[in-house]
C-alpha positions in Angstrom: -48.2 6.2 -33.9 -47.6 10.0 -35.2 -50.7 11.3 -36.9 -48.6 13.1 -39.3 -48.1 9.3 -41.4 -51.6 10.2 -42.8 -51.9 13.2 -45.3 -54.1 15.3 -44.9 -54.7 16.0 -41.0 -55.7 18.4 -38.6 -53.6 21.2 -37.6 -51.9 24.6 -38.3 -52.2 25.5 -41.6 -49.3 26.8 -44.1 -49.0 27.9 -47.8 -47.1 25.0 -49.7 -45.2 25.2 -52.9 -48.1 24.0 -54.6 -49.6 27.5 -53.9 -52.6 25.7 -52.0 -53.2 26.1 -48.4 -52.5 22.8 -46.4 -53.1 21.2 -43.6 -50.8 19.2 -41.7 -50.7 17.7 -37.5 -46.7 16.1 -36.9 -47.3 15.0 -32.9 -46.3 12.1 -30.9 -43.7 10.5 -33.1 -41.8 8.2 -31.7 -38.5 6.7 -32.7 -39.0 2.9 -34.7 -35.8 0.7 -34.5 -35.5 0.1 -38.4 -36.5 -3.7 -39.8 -32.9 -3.9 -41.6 -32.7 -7.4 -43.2 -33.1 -9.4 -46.2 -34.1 -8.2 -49.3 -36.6 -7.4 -52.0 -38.5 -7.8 -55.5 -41.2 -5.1 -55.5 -43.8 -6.0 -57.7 -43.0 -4.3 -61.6 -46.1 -2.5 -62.4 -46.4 -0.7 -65.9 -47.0 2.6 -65.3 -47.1 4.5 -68.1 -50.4 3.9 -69.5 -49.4 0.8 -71.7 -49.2 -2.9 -71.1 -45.8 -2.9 -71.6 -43.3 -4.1 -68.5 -40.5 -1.3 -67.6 -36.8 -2.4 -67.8 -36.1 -5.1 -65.1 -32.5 -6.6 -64.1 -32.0 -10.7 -64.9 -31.0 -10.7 -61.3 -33.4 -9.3 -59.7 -36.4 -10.8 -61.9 -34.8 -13.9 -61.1 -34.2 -13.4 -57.2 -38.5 -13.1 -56.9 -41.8 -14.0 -58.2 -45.4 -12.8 -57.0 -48.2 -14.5 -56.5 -51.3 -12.6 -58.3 -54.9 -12.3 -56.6 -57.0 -12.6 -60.0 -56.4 -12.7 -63.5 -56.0 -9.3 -63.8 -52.9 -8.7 -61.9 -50.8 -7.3 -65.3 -53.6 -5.4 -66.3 -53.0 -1.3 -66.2 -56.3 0.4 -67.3 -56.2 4.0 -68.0 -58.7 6.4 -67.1 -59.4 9.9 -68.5 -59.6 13.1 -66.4 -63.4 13.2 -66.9 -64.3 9.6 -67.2 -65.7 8.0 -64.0 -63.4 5.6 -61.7 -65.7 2.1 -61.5 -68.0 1.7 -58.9 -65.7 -1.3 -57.7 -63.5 0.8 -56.9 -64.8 3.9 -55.4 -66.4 1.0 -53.0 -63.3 -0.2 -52.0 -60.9 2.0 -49.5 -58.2 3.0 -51.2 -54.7 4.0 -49.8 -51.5 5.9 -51.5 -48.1 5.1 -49.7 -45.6 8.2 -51.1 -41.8 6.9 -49.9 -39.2 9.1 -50.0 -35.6 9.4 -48.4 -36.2 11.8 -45.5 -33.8 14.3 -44.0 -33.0 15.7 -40.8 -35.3 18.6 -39.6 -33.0 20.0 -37.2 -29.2 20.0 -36.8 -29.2 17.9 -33.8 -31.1 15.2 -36.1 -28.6 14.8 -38.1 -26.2 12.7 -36.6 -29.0 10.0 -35.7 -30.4 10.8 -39.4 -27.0 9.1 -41.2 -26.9 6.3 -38.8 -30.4 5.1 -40.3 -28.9 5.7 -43.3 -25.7 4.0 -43.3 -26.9 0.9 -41.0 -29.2 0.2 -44.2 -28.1 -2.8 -45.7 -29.1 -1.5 -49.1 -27.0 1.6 -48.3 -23.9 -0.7 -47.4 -24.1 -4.5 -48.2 -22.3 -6.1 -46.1 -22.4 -10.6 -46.8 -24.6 -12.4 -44.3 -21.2 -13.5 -42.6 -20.3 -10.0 -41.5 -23.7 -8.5 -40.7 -23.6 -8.2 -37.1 -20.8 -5.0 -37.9 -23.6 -3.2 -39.7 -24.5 -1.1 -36.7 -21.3 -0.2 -35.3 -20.3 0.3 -38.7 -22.8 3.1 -39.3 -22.1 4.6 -35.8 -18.9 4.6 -36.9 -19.6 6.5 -39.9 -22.3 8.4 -38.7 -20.2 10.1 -35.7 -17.6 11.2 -38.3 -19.7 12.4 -41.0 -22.0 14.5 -38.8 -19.8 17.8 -38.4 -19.5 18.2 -42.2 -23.2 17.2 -42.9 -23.9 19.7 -40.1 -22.7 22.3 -42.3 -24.1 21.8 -45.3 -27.6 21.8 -43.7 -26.6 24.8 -42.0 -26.2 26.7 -45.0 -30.2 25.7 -46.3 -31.7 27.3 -43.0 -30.6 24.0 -40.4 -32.4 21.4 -41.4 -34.0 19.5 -45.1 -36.9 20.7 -46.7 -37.8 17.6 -47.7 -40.6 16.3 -45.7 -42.2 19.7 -46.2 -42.1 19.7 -49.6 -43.5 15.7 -49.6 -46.5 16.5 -47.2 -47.2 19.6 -49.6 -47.0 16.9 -52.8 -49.1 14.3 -50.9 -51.8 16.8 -50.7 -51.9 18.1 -53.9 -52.1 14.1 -55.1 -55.0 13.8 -52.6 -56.8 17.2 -54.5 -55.6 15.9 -58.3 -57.1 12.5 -57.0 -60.4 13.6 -56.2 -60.5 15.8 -59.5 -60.3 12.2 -61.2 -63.8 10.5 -58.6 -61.2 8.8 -56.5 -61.5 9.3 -52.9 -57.6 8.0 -51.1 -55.6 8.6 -48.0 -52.4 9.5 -49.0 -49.8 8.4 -46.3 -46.1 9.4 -46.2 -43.2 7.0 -45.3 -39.3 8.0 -44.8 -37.1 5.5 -44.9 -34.5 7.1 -42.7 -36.4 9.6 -40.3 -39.8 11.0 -39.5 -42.2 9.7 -40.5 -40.6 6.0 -41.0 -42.4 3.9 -43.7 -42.8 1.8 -40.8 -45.4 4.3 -39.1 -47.3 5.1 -42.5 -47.2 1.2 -42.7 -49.0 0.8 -39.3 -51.4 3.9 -40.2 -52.6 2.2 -42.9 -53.3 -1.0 -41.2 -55.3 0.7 -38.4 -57.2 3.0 -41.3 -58.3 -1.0 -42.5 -57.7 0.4 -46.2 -58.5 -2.5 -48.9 -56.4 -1.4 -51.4 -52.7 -0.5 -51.5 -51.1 1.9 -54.5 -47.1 2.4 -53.1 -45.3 5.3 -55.5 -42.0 6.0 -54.8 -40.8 9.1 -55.2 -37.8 8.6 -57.3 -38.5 8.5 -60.8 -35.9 5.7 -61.7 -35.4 2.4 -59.9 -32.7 1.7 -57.4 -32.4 -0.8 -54.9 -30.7 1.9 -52.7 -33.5 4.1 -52.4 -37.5 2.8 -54.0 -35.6 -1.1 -53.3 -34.6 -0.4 -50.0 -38.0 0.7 -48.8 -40.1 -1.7 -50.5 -38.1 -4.3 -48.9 -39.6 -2.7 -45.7 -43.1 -3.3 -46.5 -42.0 -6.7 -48.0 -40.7 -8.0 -44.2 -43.8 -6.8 -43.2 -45.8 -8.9 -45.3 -44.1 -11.7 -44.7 -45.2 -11.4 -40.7 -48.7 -10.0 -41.0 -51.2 -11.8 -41.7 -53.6 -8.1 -42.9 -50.8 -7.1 -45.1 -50.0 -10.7 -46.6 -53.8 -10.6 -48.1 -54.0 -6.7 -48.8 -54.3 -6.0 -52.9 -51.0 -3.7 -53.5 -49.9 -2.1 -56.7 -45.9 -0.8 -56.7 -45.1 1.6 -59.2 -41.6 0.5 -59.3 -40.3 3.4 -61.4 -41.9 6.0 -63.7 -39.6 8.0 -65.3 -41.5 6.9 -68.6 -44.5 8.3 -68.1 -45.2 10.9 -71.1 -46.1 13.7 -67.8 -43.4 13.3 -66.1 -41.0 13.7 -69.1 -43.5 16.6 -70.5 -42.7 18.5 -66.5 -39.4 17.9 -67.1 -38.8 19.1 -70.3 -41.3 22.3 -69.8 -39.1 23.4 -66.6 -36.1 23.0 -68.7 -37.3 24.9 -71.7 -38.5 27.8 -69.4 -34.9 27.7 -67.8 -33.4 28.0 -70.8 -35.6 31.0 -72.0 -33.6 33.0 -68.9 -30.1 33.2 -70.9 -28.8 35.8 -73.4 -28.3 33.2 -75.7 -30.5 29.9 -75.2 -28.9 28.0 -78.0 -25.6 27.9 -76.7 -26.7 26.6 -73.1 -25.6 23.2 -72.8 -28.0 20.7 -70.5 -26.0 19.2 -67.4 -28.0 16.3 -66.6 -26.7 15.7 -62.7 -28.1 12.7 -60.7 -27.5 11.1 -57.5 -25.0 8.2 -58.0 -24.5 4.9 -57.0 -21.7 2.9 -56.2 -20.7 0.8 -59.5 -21.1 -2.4 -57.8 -24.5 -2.1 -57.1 -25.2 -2.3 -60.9 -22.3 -4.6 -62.0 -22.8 -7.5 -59.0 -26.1 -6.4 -57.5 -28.3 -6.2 -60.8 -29.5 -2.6 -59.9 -31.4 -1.0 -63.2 -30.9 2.5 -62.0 -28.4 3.2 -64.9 -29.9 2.3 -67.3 -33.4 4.0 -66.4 -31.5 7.1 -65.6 -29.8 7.2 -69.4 -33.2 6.2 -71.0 -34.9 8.7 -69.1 -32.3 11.3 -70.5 -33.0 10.3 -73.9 -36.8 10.5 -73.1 -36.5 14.2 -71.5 -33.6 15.0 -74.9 -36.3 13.6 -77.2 -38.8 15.7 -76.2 -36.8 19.1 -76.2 -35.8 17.7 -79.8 -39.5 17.6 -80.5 -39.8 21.3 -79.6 -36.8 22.3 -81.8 -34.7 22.8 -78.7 -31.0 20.8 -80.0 -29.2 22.5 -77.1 -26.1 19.9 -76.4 -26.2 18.0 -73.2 -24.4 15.5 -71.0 -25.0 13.2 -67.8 -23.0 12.9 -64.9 -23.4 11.6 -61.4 -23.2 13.6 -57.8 -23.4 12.9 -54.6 -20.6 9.8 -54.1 -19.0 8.8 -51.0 -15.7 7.6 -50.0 -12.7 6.1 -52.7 -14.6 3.6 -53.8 -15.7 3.8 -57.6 -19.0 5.0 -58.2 -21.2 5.5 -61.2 -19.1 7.5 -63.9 -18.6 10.1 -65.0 -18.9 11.9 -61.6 -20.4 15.9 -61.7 -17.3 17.7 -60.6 -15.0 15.8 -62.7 -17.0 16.9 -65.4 -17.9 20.2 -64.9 -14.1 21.3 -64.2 -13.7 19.3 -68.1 -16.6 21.5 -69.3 -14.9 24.4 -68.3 -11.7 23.7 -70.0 -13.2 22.5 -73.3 -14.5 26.1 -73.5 -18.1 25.7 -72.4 -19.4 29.2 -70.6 -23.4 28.4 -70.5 -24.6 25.8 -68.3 -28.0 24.7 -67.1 -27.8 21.8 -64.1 -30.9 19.8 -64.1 -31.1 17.6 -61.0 -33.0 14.9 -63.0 -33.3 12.1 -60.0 -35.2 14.8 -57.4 -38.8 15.9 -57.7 -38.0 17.5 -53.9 -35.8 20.7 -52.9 -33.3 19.1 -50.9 -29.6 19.3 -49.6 -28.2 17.4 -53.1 -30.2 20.4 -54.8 -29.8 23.7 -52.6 -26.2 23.1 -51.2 -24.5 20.9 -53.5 -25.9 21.9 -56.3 -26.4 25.4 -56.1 -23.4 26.4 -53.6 -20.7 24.0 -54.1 -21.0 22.5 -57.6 -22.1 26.5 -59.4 -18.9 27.7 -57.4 -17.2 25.0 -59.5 -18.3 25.5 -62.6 -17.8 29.3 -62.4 -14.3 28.5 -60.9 -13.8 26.0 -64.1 -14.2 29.2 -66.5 -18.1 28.7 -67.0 -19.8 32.5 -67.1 -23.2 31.8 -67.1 -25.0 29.6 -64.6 -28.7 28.2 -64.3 -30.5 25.4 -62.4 -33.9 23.8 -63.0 -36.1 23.3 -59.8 -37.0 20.2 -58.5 -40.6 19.7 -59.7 -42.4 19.9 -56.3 -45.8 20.4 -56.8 -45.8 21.4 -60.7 -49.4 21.1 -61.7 -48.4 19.1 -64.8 -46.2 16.6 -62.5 -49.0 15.6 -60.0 -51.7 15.5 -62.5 -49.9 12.9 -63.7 -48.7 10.8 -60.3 -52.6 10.7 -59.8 -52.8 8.9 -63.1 -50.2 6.8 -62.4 -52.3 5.5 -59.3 -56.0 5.1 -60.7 -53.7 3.3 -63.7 -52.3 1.0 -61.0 -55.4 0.3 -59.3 -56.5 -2.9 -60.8 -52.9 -4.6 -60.9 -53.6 -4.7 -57.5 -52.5 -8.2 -55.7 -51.0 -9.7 -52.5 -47.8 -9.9 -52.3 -46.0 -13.4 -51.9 -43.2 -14.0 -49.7 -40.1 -15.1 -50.8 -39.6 -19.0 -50.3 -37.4 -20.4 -47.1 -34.8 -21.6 -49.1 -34.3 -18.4 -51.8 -31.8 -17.2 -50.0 -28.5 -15.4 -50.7 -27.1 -18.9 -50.8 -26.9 -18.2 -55.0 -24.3 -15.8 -54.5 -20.6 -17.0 -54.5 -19.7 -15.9 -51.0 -15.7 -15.4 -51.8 -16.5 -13.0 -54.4 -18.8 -11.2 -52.9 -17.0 -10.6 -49.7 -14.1 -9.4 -51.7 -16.1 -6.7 -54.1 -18.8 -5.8 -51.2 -16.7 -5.8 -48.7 -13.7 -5.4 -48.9 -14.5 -2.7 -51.7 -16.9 -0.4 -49.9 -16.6 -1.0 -46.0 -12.3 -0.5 -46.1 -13.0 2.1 -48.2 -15.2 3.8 -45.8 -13.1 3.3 -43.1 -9.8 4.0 -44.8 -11.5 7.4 -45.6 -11.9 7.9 -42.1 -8.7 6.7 -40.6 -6.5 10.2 -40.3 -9.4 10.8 -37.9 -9.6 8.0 -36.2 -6.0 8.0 -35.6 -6.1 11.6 -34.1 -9.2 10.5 -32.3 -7.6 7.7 -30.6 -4.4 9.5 -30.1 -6.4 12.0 -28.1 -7.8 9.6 -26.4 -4.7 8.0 -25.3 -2.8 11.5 -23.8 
């Protein structure tokens, strides 16, 4: 088990973004084989300092239930920055899971880096029937996606930022945490490369912590990215017997909160305060997509949260007498199949034609620098825009380790401490026998994996011809 699960450790120290000096030990890791099946319900915690639940899909609050510890399990108590955290639960040994995507640190991770992604089942859902081509699938995939990943990664410096950038936001929590009389371990888990939530998950076992706060670090709800992680630590409860009676609080989403919106909307004013003319700026709200049928057939929330957290972000500005115009779009798709609409360079190239020649690109679902932000983003989507007929360009950063933003994910967590309860595991029979199998082989199936391949077949053609002379 790597050492560099656990935040803070020993080791070499460096200067984060958060403009503190940390301290951080990555030795020893060794490669998991990734738990990829079933599925999960993660436990809907209000997070925003109310009593009230966040948005929740029919489907999924129908798939699950949980079984509470105590009364209390709904309850979210809010603390203030100088009131004292109760003795009950300064006593008790608290632990903060942070999950994030992870990224390849090095060019020759990134081939093995998109074959954890891709043989995610959350990633690409493939019916129980055709599961066992999951793996070859993603090698599939994998192989002929690595030399163009290769050179977008390339052009950030040769490798994602990302898990530098979470280790330096884990210990600014840990700092923000202790300002508030709360004493935690803060672990990091990545679900597709070092550390693996599956490490963190075994470092917190062997650390015997009694109580479990898990924060994802994506603001809205998706079942491709917070889902497919909790699902993780949802296996695992279902097999051990420590982590079946362990008190855990899952901030499912948190785009809400009144901080985070506040970060957001400071960043964006400040970015705006850069151009000649602020008030003619308009607001490109860009997020990562999803393909539509994980929100038409699978019940995934993430559109929805992602246009109320826009209107949370907009009301805001409009609160501040900023009324600069603004639109959403969605980045990052892959393959012919129809993702979330409208898609970011469809849109930008429109922008352009309408007549629009200020633009500021907020990357709304990233709090991390990473290769959606600093190479699509900045290189290929700005040389779009100015291609398009748009003169003047600006991005927001990521939020990092904003002051504002972390004060607030420490909240979030003393907040979540007494919703704390064990988990139950799903029932033998709640299976994925509800779905009609016919329709969802045709829309999952034949919809995304085809597509994939179809994508990939001028290659494979040449690949085999090769093969054959």
């Amino acid at each position: 088990m790597s050492s560099s699960a656990l935040l803070p450790a020993t080791g070499t120290p460096h200067t984060g973004s958060c403009g503190k000096t940390a301290s951080t030990s990555f030795t020893g890791s060794t490669k998991h084989e990734l738990s990829l099946h079933g599925n999960v319900k993660p436990l809907q915690l209000a997070a925003n300092g109310s009593s009230r639940l966040a948005y929740r899909s029919l489907v999924l609050k129908n798939q699950w239930n949980l079984s509470a510890s105590s009364s209390s399990a709904n309850a979210v108590t809010t603390f203030d920055d100088d009131e004292v955290v109760p003795s009950s639960v300064s006593d008790e040994k608290i632990g903060v899971l942070l999950l994030n995507l992870g990224g390849p640190e090095t060019l020759d991770d990134v081939q093995p880096f998109l074959f954890n992604l891709f043989a995610d089942p959350d990633i690409i859902r493939l019916p129980r029937l055709f599961r066992f081509l999951q793996r070859p699938l993603a090698k599939l995939i994998s192989t002929f996606r690595a030399p163009k990943s290769k050179e977008g990664y390339a052009s950030i410096g040769g490798g994602s930022p990302l898990r530098k950038i979470t280790d330096e936001q884990a210990n600014a929590l840990k700092i923000a945490l202790e300002k508030k009389n709360l004493n935690a371990n803060i672990y990091v888990g990545m679900r597709y490369w070092y550390p693996f939530t599956e490490e963190a998950i075994d470092q917190i076992k062997k650390d015997k912590i009694t109580k479990l706060v898990v924060l994802p670090l994506y603001p809205q709800y998706s079942i491709s990215t917070s889902g497919s992680s909790i699902r993780v630590l949802q296996d695992i409860v279902k097999e051990d017997s420590y982590f079946s009676g362990l008190p855990i609080s899952i901030i499912e989403s948190w785009y809400q909160r009144d901080g985070y919106v506040k970060s957001m909307a400071d960043l964006i004013e400040k970015e705006l305060s850069a151009f000649s003319n602020p008030e003619e700026v308009m607001i490109f709200f860009s997020a990562h997509g999803v393909p539509l049928t994980y929100v038409e057939d699978a019940g995934d929330p993430y559109r929805d949260q992602m246009e109320d957290c826009i209107a949370l972000i907009m009301g805001e500005l409009r609160s501040r007498g900023i009324l600069n115009s603004y639109t959403l779009a969605y980045q990052s798709r892959v393959g012919p199949v129809q993702w979330l609409k409208p898609y970011t360079d469809e849109v930008l190239v429109e922008l352009g034609q309408k007549g629009v020649k200020s633009l500021l690109a907020v990357p709304v679902s990233f709090v991390s620098e990473h290769i959606e932000t600093l190479e699509e983003i900045d290189m290929e989507y700005k040389e779009l825009a100015l291609e398009s007929g748009i003169k003047n360009w600006g991005r927001v950063p990521a939020l990092g380790c904003t002051s504002t933003f972390i004060s607030d994910l420490a909240d979030a967590v003393v907040e979540a401490l007494p919703s704390a309860s064990a988990l139950a595991t799903r029932k033998p029979g709640d299976t994925d026998s509800s779905m009609d199998l016919m329709h969802y082989l045709t829309k999952m199936f034949f919809g995304s994996i085809l597509a994939f391949v179809l994508l990939l077949s001028p290659r494979l053609v040449s690949a085999f011809r090769n093969t054959m002379l």
